[in-house]
N, C-alpha and C positions, 0 to 999 in steps of 0.2 A: 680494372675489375673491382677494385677494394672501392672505389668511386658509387659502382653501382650496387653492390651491396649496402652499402651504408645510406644510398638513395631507398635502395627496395627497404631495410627496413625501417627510415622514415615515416617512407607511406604508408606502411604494414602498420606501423603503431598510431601516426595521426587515422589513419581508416578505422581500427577499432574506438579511438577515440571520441571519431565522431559519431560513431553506432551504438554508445553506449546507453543505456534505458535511462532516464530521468527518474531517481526516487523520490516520493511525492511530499512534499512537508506535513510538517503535523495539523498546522492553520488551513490547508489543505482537507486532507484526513478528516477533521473533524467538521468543516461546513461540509463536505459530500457526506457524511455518514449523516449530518443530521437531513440534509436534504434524501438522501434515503429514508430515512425512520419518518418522515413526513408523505413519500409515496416510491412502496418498496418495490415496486414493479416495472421498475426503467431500467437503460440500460446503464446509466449510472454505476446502480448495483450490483449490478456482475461486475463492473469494469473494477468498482471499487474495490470485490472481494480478490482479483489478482494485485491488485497496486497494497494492499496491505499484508500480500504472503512476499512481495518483493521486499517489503519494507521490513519486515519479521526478519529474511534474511539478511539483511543488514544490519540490525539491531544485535540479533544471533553471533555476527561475526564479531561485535565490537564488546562479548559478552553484558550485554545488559537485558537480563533476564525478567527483570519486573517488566518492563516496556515490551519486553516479547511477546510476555502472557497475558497484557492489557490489550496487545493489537491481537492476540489468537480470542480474545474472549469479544470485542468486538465486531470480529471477524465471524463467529458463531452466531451473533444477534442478528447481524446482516444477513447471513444465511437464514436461518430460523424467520424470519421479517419476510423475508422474499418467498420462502415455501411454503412457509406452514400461518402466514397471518392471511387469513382469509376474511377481519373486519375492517371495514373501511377508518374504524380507531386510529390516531397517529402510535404507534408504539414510543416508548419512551428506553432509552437505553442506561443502561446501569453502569456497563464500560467506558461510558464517554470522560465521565470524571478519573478513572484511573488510568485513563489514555494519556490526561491532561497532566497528570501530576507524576506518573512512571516515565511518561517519555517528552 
Protein backbone atom coordinates (compact mmCIF):
# COMPACT_ATOMS: atom_id res chain seq x y z
CA UNK A 1 0.00 0.00 0.00
CA UNK A 2 2.79 2.67 1.05
CA UNK A 3 4.38 1.29 -2.63
CA UNK A 4 1.44 2.77 -4.38
CA UNK A 5 1.02 5.81 -2.62
CA UNK A 6 4.34 6.92 -3.22
CA UNK A 7 3.76 5.75 -7.00
CA UNK A 8 0.36 7.87 -7.09
CA UNK A 9 2.11 10.69 -5.83
CA UNK A 10 5.01 10.52 -8.25
CA UNK A 11 2.75 10.76 -11.05
CA UNK A 12 0.57 13.35 -9.34
CA UNK A 13 3.64 15.58 -9.19
CA UNK A 14 5.54 14.64 -12.59
CA UNK A 15 1.70 15.21 -14.31
CA UNK A 16 1.60 18.75 -12.84
CA UNK A 17 4.90 19.20 -13.99
CA UNK A 18 4.47 18.47 -17.18
CA UNK A 19 1.36 20.85 -17.47
CA UNK A 20 3.07 23.59 -16.29
CA UNK A 21 2.71 27.03 -18.63
CA UNK A 22 5.92 28.12 -20.19
CA UNK A 23 6.73 31.83 -19.04
CA UNK A 24 7.88 33.62 -22.07
CA UNK A 25 11.48 35.35 -22.05
CA UNK A 26 12.19 38.97 -22.29
CA UNK A 27 14.14 38.42 -25.96
CA UNK A 28 10.83 36.96 -26.55
CA UNK A 29 8.54 39.82 -25.08
CA UNK A 30 10.17 42.35 -26.90
CA UNK A 31 10.44 41.03 -30.69
CA UNK A 32 6.33 40.12 -30.39
CA UNK A 33 5.56 43.44 -28.80
CA UNK A 34 7.50 45.00 -31.46
CA UNK A 35 6.07 42.89 -34.12
CA UNK A 36 2.79 43.89 -32.74
CA UNK A 37 3.49 47.74 -32.78
CA UNK A 38 4.32 47.13 -36.52
CA UNK A 39 0.63 45.50 -37.14
CA UNK A 40 -1.63 45.46 -34.05
CA UNK A 41 -4.43 43.64 -35.41
CA UNK A 42 -3.15 39.81 -35.24
CA UNK A 43 -3.64 37.43 -33.20
CA UNK A 44 -0.18 37.73 -31.84
CA UNK A 45 -1.72 40.59 -29.87
CA UNK A 46 -4.24 39.20 -27.87
CA UNK A 47 -1.98 36.17 -27.29
CA UNK A 48 0.74 38.67 -26.26
CA UNK A 49 -1.42 40.61 -23.86
CA UNK A 50 -2.09 37.04 -21.67
CA UNK A 51 1.81 35.93 -21.89
CA UNK A 52 2.62 39.41 -20.30
CA UNK A 53 -0.15 39.26 -17.37
CA UNK A 54 1.54 35.60 -16.73
CA UNK A 55 4.80 37.14 -16.71
CA UNK A 56 3.66 40.29 -14.37
CA UNK A 57 2.74 37.45 -12.10
CA UNK A 58 5.87 36.08 -11.73
CA UNK A 59 7.73 39.09 -11.58
CA UNK A 60 5.06 40.13 -8.64
CA UNK A 61 5.94 36.99 -6.70
CA UNK A 62 9.66 37.35 -6.84
CA UNK A 63 8.86 41.11 -5.65
CA UNK A 64 10.37 43.14 -8.56
CA UNK A 65 8.13 45.86 -8.94
CA UNK A 66 9.83 48.10 -11.42
CA UNK A 67 9.68 45.11 -14.07
CA UNK A 68 6.00 44.69 -13.14
CA UNK A 69 5.02 48.21 -13.82
CA UNK A 70 7.25 48.29 -17.21
CA UNK A 71 5.29 45.04 -18.37
CA UNK A 72 1.57 46.62 -17.01
CA UNK A 73 2.63 49.74 -18.98
CA UNK A 74 3.52 47.76 -22.02
CA UNK A 75 0.79 45.85 -21.66
CA UNK A 76 -1.63 49.05 -21.81
CA UNK A 77 0.10 50.20 -25.37
CA UNK A 78 -0.61 46.83 -26.69
CA UNK A 79 -4.12 47.20 -25.70
CA UNK A 80 -4.43 50.81 -26.67
CA UNK A 81 -2.47 49.80 -30.42
CA UNK A 82 -5.08 47.02 -30.83
CA UNK A 83 -8.33 49.16 -30.16
CA UNK A 84 -8.07 52.38 -30.40
CA UNK A 85 -5.12 52.84 -33.39
CA UNK A 86 -7.12 53.15 -36.22
CA UNK A 87 -3.95 54.67 -38.56
CA UNK A 88 -2.27 52.42 -40.72
CA UNK A 89 1.14 54.55 -38.76
CA UNK A 90 3.50 51.83 -37.06
CA UNK A 91 3.04 53.15 -33.50
CA UNK A 92 6.20 53.45 -31.73
CA UNK A 93 6.17 52.24 -27.82
CA UNK A 94 7.66 54.21 -25.04
CA UNK A 95 7.72 51.07 -22.63
CA UNK A 96 9.95 48.97 -24.57
CA UNK A 97 13.04 50.76 -23.26
CA UNK A 98 12.06 50.34 -19.54
CA UNK A 99 10.97 46.61 -20.25
CA UNK A 100 14.57 46.45 -21.35
CA UNK A 101 16.44 47.92 -18.46
CA UNK A 102 13.61 47.07 -15.24
CA UNK A 103 13.51 43.60 -16.29
Amino acid sequence: MKFLTILFLKFLLLSNFLLAETIPTKSKILKLSSDCFKDSRTQVCKELVSELEKLQLVVFDQNRFKCQSSLLGLQTEIIEAYFFNNSSNETISLMLPYVIKNC
